[in-house]
N, C-alpha and C positions, 0 to 999 in steps of 0.2 A: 504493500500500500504506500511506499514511500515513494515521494516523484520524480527522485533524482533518477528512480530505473526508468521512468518514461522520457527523460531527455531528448529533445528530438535529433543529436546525431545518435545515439544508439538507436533510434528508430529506424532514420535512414538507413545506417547502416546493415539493420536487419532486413531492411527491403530491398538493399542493394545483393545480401547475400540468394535470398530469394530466388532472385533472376540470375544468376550466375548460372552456366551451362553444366557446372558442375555439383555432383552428387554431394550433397551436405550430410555431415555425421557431427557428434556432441561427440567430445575429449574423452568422456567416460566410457562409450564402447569401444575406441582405441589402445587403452590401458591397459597393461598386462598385469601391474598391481599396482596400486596406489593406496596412499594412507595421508591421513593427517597425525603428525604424530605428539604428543604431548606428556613434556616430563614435569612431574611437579615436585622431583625431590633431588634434580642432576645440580651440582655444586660445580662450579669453574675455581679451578684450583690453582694456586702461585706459590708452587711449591720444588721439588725437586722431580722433574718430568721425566724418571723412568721408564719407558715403556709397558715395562713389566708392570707398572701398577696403574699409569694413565693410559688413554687415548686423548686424541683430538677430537674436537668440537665446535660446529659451526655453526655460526650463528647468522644472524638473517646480512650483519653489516660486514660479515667478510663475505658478502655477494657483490661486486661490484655495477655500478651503476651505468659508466663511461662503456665500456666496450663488458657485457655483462658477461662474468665470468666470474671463480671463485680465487678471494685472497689467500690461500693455503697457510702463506705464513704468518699471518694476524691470528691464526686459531687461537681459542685458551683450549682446556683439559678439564676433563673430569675423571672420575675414577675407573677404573677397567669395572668394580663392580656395576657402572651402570650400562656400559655395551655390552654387558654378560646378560640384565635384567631387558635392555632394547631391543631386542635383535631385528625388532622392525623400523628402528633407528636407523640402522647401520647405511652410510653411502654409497652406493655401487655405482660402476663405469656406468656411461646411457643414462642413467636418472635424469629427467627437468624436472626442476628447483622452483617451486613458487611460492612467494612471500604467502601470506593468508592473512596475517596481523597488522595490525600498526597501518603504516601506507599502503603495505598490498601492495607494491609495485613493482618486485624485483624477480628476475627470473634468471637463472643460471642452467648449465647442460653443464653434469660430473663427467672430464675428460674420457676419451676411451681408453687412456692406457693410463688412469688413476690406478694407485695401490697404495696401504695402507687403511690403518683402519680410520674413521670419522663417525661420530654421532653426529645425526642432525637435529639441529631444534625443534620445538612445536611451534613455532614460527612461521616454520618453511614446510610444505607439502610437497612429497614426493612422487613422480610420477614414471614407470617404467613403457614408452611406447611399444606396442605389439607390431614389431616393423615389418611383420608378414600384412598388414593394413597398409601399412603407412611408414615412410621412414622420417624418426624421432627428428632429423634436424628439418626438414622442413615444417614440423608442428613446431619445432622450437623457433625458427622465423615469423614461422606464422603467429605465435604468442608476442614476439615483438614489436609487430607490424600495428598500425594504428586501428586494424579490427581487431586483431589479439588485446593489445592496448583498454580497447574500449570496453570490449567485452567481459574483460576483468575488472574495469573500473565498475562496470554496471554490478558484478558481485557483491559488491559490497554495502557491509550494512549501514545504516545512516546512522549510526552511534559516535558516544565521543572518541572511541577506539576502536578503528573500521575493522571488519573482519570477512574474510569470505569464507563461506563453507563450503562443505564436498562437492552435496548438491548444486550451486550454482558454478561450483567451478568446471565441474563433467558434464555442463549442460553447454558450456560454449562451444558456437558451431561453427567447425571447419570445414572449409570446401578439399575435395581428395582431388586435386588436380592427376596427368597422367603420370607413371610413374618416372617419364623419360625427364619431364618437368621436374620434377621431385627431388632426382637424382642429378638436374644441374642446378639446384636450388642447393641442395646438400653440398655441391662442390663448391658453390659461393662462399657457402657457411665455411666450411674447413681451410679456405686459402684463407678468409679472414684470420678465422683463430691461427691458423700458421704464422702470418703476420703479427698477432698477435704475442704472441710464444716467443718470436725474435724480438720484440720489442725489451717484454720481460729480460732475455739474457742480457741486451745492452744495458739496462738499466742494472743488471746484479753486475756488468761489470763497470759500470759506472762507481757504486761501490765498496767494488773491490780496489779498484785504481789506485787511492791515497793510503791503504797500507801497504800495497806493490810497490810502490812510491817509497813510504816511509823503509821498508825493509822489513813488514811487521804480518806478513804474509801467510805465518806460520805459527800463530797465536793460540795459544794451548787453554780453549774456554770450554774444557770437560768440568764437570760440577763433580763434588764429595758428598758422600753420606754422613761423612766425622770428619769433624774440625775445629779446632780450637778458635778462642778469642779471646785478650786480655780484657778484666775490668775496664782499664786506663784506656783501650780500642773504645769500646761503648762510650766511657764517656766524650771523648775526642768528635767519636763521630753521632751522639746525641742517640742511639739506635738502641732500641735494646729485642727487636727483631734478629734472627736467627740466618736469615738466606742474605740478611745484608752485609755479611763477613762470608761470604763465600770464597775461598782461596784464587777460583777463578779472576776474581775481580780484581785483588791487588798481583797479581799475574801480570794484566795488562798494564796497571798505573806503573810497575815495575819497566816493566816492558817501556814505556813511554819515557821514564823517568830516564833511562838509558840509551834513549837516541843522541847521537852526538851533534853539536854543535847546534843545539835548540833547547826548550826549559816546556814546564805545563804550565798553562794559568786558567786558572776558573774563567768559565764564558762571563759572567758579574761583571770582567772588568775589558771585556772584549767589545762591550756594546753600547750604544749613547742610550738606549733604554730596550727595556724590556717589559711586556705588558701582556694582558689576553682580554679579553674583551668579555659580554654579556650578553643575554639574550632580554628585550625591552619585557619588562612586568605586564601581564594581561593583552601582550597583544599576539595576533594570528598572523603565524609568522606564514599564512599564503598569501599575503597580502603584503603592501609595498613594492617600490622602485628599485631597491637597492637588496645586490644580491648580498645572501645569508650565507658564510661556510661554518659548516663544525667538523670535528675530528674526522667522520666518517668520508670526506673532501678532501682530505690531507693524506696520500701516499709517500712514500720515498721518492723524493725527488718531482712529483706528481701531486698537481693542485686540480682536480675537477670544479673548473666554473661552470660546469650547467645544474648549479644545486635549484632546487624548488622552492627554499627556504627563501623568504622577503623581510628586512623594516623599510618602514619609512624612511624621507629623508630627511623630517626632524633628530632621528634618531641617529641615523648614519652622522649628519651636520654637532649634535649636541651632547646626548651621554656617549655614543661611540664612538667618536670625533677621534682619538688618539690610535683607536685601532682602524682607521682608514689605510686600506692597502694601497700601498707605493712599490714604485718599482726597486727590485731587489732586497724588499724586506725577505725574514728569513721565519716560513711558519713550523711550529713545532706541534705535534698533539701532546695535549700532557692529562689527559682522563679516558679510560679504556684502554684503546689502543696507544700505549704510549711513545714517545720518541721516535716518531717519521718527521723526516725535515722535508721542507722542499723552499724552493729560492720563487721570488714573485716576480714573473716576465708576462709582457705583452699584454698589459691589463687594456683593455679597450671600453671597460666600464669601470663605475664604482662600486666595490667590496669590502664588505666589513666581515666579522670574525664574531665566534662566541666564546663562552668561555673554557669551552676546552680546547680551544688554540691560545699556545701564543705566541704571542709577535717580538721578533729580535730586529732591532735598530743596530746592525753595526757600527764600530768604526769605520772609515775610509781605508785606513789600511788591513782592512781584514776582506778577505774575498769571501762574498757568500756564497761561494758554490765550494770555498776551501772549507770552513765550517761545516755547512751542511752535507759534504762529503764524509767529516771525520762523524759526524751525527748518527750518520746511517754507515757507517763502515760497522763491522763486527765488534771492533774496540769499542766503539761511542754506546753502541745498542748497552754492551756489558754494562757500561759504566752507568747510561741511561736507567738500567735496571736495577741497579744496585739503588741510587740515591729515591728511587719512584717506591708509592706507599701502598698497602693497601693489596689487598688478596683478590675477593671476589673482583671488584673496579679499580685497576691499577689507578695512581693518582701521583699525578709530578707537578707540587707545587713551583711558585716561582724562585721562592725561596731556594729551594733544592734545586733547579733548573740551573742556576748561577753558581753553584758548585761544581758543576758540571767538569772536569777538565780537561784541556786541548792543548795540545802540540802544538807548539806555536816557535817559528823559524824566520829566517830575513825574508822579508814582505817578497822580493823579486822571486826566492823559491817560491811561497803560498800560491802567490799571485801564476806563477808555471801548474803546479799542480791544480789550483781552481779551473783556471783556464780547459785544465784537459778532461776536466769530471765535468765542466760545464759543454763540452764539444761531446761527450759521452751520451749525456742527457738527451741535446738538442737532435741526438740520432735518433736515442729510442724513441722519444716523442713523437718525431716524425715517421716513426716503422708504424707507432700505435695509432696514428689519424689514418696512415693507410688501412690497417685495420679495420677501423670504425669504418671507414669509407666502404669499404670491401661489404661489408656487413648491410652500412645501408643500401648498398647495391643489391643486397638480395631480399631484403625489406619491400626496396622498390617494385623488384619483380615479381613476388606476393600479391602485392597490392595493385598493379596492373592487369592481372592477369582478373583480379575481382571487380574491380573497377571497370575494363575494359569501353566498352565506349561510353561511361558516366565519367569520365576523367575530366575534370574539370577545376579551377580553380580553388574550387570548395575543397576540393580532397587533392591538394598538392603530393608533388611523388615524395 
């Protein structure tokens, strides 16, 4: 009875399906098995990630938004006793991933040559296509295409915390084009992700780059089950948390301490400021001019500006005034997902931040792509983890952020090494729009092929 399901494009668009030459079928007699799955007692754990006693654990925000695919290495953990208790949890190669809670908008395909084990959230609903019907990548373009799109948005409930369920999600209707289509719809799809996948390596060797650099290449971050710590440790370093004396960690400060012909200094004193920003009291952040990021926005080395999230421009102009994005600020996440850096390029609007980013104001002599290089190298992540609070919801105040410590050498070397983590970058980046591109290429041809002679302005390719 709610009207947002009578909208008149989901109308149209169910009348456009209609007329399509092709045989229409609902998601649900496609499915080989599907669940909605829900844990009400799995704990994310920040502990010591054995195998033998954790797995991994996805959650709906290590789904990617930009080219939609899964973050692997953002996972948290839970206990093995609960993939022992899920078994209808578990992740498998071919599953499509769809959001169900919260915004309901995200969809991912589990690689085919995935391994390892993963719990999934009750979040995300799982779906195994029966490719003796249909093959899974063309439903998977077809759920990204703007009838996939809509047809998901129409699921959902009109509450303050939208939800779709089974039933309306295996009632959305796919046209079965011919198989020959299907399978150069599927080729689309896998050159994209290929693309995709190279982007990713550029960027892990983006990096790696500054410790190949430094000569730190070969960093011994195995964890202990026993380990000591002095009283006089604790008090020093304010801690009296267990994983925060990890031997690992003074491993690498050690390591750093012993590069030649350079010193470490807390990032505190590397910056003209340092700040994170808010989200405005009682307002709907769908609304406003000015785009909104939070953590879930912030990758390594990677800022996705197409967020949903809006304020105002009183707000961006007044209380968020200090976190207006400039070019070459340097964002950090420091709630959840903690310590992704990335450098601020080619802003072509205005951007503000909430408060689980925050914003580093370099010096002039500090290169931001040298910083946010050591940030996201293996040594920075360690050190990132060490000083960050907090088990279920990791948590990296500011305070703690500014202790942070960095390798710091004569500005002409930084400035050599930033230089080549920043050429690192601007490759991957560019592998991943071909990607995206590749992707809406076969988006495009989805939705032509439905459209067919109703193409018209109204429904752009």
């Amino acid at each position: 009875m709610d009207a947002e399901y009578y909208q008149p494009l989901f109308l149209q668009f169910e009348s456009l399906l209609k007329e399509t030459e092709f045989p229409i079928v609902n998601i649900g007699s496609l499915v080989k098995e599907g669940y909605r799955v829900v844990y009400e007692n799995t704990r994310i754990l920040d502990e010591d990630f054995d195998s033998e006693y954790h797995v991994k654990f996805l959650q709906a925000a290590n789904v990617l938004s930009g080219f939609p695919t899964i973050e692997q290495s953002s996972m948290g953990w839970v206990s093995r006793n609960d993939w022992n208790r899920y078994p209808q949890g578990r992740m498998k190669p071919g599953e499509i991933l769809i959001e169900v809670k919260g915004k309901a908008e995200k969809v991912a395909m589990v690689p085919d040559d995935f391994l390892g084990e993963v719990l999934v959230t009750g979040t995300l609903y799982k779906m195994l296509i029966d490719e003796e019907k249909v093959d899974r990548h063309y439903v998977f373009v077809y759920l990204l295409s703007k009838f996939g799109y809509s047809f998901r948005d129409r699921g959902k409930t009109n509450t303050l915390i939208s939800y779709v369920n089974k039933d309306d999600l295996y009632s959305i209707p796919i046209p079965i084009v011919p198989r020959d289509i299907q399978a150069e719809i599927a080729k689309d799809y896998q050159r994209a992700y290929s693309s995709y996948e190279r982007s990713k390596s550029i960027y892990n060797e983006a990096e790696a780059l500054l410790l190949h650099e430094l000569g730190l290449d070969t960093l011994d971050l195995s964890t202990q089950k026993t380990y000591v710590a002095n009283f006089s440790e604790t008090v020093e370093g304010d801690r009296l948390d267990a994983e925060h004396f990890q031997p690992k960690y003074y491993r690498v400060l050690d390591a750093l301490k012993s590069l030649k012909s350079g010193q470490i200094l807390p990032l505190g004193v590397l910056v003209e400021s340092i700040t994170n920003g808010q989200t405005p009291l009682h307002h709907d952040l769908s609304e406003g001019d000015i785009t909104f990021l939070t953590a879930e926005h912030i990758l390594d080395f990677r800022i996705n500006y197409d967020s949903d999230k809006r304020v105002l421009k009183e707000h961006h102009n007044q209380k968020l005034k200090k976190t207006q994005l400039q070019q070459k600020d340097v964002l950090i996440t420091i709630k959840g997902r903690i310590g992704n850096a990335a450098v601020v390029e080619n802003l072509s609007k205005p951007v503000n931040i909430n408060q689980d980013v925050a914003l580093l104001r370099l010096r002039k002599e500090y290169h931001p792509y040298y910083i946010a290089g050591f940030i996201n190298s293996l040594a920075g992540k360690a050190l990132t983890e060490q000083i960050g609070t907090g088990q279920i919801n990791p948590f990296l105040g500011l305070g703690n952020l500014q202790k942070l410590m960095i390798p710091i050498f004569e500005q002409s070397y930084m400035d050599r090494i930033g230089e080549q983590v920043k050429q690192k970058v601007r490759e991957a980046c560019q592998t991943q729009k071909e990607a995206e591109q590749l992707l809406e290429q076969a988006k495009h041809r989805v939705e032509q092929m439905i459209l067919g002679e109703h193409m018209t302005d109204e429904y752009p390719s």
